[in-house]
C-alpha positions, 0 to 999 in steps of 0.5 A: 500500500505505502509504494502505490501511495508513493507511485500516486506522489510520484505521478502528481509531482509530475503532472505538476511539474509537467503543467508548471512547464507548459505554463512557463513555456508560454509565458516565455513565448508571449515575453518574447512576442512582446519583445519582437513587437517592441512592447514591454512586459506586461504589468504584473505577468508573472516571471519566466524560470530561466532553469525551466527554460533550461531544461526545455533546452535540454530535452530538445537536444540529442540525449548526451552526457551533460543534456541528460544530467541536466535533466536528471538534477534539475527533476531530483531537485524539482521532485524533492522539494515538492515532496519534503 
């Protein structure tokens, strides 16, 4: 009983995770557009995670050494604050 609670904690810090990326992914396209079109950031639009970004980087690029342990810190960090 104690693993499938774990798994369910797991699976929610993800999908969690998951949703905080897409968010940040569009905060990051919609600063970006503002950008190209000259206008300044929106008044009270929260701030884009620079180390999301980061590791949108790095699951676009080929699985190497240093993209994989990028991802594999920053999700350790992520999941373990979530869950302390």
């Amino acid at each position: 009983m104690i693993r499938v609670q774990r798994s369910a904690m797991k699976r929610e810090a993800l999908v969690h995770f998951d949703e905080r990326r897409q968010a940040n992914r569009t905060l990051s396209r919609e600063a970006e557009e503002r950008g190209r079109l000259g206008l300044p950031p929106a008044k009270g639009a929260p701030q884009v995670d620079q180390s999301l970004l980061a590791f949108e980087r790095f699951m676009q690029s080929p699985n190497d050494v240093s993209a994989l342990k990028y991802r594999h810190d920053y999700l350790t960090k992520v999941l373990s604050k979530r869950h302390k």
